[in-house]
N, C-alpha and C positions, 0 to 999 in steps of 0.2 A: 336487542336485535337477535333472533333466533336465525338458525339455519335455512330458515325457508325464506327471512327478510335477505339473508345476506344471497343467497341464490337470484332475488327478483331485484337486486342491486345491480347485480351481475347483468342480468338480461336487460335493465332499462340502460344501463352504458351503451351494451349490444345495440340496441336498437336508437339510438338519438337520444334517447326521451332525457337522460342524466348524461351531465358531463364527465368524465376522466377525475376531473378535480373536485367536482361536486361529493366524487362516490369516494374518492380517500379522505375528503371532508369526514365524511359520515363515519367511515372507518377508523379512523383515529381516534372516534369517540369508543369504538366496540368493548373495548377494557372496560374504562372506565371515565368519567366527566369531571374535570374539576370545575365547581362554581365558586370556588373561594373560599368558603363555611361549610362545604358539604362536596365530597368525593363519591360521584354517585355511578352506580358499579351495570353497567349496561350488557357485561356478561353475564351473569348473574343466571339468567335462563337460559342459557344456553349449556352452564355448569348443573343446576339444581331444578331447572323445569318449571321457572317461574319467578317473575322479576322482580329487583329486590323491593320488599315490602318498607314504608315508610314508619317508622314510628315516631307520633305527629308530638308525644309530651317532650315539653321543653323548648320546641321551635314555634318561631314566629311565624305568621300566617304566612308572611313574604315570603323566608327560608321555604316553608313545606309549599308553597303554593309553585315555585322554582321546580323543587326536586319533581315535586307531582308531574307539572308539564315537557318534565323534561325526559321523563319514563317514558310519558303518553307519546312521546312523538316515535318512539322505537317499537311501540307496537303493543300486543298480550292486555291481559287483565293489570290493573292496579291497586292498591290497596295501601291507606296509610291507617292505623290502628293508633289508639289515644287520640283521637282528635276533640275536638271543638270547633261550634258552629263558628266562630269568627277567620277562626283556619280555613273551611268548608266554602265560605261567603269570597276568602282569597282563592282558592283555587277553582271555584267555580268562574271567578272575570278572566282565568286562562282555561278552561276543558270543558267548556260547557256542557259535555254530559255525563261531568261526574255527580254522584249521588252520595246522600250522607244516610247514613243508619244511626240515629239520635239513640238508641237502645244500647246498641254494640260501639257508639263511639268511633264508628270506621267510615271515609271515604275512599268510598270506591269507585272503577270506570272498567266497568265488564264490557268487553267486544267479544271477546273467545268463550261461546256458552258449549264448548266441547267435551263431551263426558270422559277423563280419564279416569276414573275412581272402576273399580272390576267388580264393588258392590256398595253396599249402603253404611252412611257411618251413623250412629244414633248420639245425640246428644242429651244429657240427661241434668237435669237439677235438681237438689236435695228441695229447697224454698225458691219460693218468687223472687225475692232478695239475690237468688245467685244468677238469675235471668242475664243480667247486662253482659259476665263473663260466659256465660253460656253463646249468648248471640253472638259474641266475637267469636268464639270455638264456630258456629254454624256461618258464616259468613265467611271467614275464612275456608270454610272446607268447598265451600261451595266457587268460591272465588281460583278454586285451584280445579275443578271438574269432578265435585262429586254430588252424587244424590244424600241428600243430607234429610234427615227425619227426628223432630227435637219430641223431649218427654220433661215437663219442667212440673213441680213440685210433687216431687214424688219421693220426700224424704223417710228416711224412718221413724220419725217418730207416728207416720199414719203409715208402715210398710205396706196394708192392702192395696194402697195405689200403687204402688209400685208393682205389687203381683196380680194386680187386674189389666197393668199394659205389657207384661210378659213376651208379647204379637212384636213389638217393638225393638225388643232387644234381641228374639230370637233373629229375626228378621238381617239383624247389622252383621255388617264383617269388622267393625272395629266400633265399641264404644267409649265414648266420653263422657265423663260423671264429674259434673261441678257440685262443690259442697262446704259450707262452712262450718261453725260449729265446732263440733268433736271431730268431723270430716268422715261418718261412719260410712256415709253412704255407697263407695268405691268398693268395699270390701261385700258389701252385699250382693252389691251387681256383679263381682267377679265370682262370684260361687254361684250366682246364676248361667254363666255364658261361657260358653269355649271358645272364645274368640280373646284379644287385646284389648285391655283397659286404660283407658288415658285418663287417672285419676288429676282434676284441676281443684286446691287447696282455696277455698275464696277468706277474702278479709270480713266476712260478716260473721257477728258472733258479738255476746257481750264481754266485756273486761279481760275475762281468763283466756278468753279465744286470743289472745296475743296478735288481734289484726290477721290472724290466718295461719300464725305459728304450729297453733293446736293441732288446725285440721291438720296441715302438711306432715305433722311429724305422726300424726293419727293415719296418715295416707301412705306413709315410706315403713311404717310398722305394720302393715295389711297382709295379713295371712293366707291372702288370698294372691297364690303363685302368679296372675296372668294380670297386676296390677302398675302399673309403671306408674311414676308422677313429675307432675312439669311443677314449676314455681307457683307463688301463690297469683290469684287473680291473671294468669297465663291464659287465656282464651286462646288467646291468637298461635303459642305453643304447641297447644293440645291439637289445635285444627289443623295445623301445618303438619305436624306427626304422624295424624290419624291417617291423610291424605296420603301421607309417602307410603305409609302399610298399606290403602286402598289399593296401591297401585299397583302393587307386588305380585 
């Protein structure tokens, strides 16, 4: 519940339409909800600018299908990240117009298509392989009000693609660069752009890639000044970060 839900509370009391007891009901949840297995944080947007996001590994479709419908009823955008279709199939029989992204892994429920973002964020992946955390990065950015414009395999080891979409990156006010591997690809793009780099370490890679170790510690050693780095396979990180600098 944001500032303008708790305002039109206000005014339906005023006017008949809600009861005295109905609208402290509702209030008492403003903090926070407890369901029992999950303390679900209904300030949350009101503190940070957007309600807390679910992260679906680990709970049962019940658990997140609960938290889901329990977000939806207070208003804004939703988003739960790490999902599964069996999750997706439970909270679709409470929010019927929530949507699943089988790529990025995320079920979402967008009402608020309001642009807060003050320019464009670009997403970018070194291989096709890095795709899945890439679209978490893009769905998340997008979920929160911004113009989002992705650029996917465009690694080094073929860098002409990368300086043939150049329009791309000039274009952004903040980019993101998923990459596995060695994790070079961050460090290229940051000597291309004067803007923020949200370097994202992915798990693909063979043996020595240590599951994404390589890249990350290949990404936090980047010589390249205007480069930050979120965890490994972070999509969801990278998008939420990029977005609060959009907004700046």
């Amino acid at each position: 519940m944001n500032s303008e839900s708790i305002k039109k509370l206000f005014e339906e009391v005023r006017i008949g339409k809600r009861s005295p007891d109905e609208a402290v009901e509702r209030l008492r949840h403003l903090p926070f909800e407890d369901l029992g297995f999950a303390k679900v944080d209904h300030h949350r947007a009101v503190r940070a600018g957007m309600p807390e996001v679910i992260f679906g590994q680990g709970k049962t479709p019940s658990q997140l299908a609960q938290i889901f419908a329990r977000l939806a009823k207070h208003g804004g955008n939703i988003l739960a990240t790490r999902a599964e279709e069996k999750q997706f199939a439970a909270v679709k029989k409470k929010v019927r117009q929530a949507e699943y992204d089988e790529v990025a892994r995320v079920i979402m429920l967008k009402r608020d298509r309001r642009k807060y973002g003050k320019g464009r964020i670009a997403v970018v992946s070194a291989g096709t392989s890095d795709i899945p955390v890439a679209e978490e990065a893009v769905v998340t950015a997008e979920m929160m009000g911004n113009d989002v414009e992705h650029l996917y395999d465009v690694g080094v080891a073929g860098i002409h693609r990368l300086l043939a979409n150049r329009g791309t990156l000039a274009r952004a006010r903040v980019v993101i660069v998923c990459a596995g591997m060695e994790g070079a690809l961050p460090s290229v793009v940051g000597g291309l752009v004067g803007v923020p780099v949200i370097a994202v370490p992915t798990s693909v890679g063979y043996g020595a890639s240590f599951k994404g170790v390589a890249a990350l510690l290949g990404m936090m050693n980047s010589c390249a000044s205007n480069v930050s780095v979120v965890n490994i396979d972070n999509g969801f990180g990278a998008g939420y970060v990029a977005s609060l600098i959009n907004r700046l």
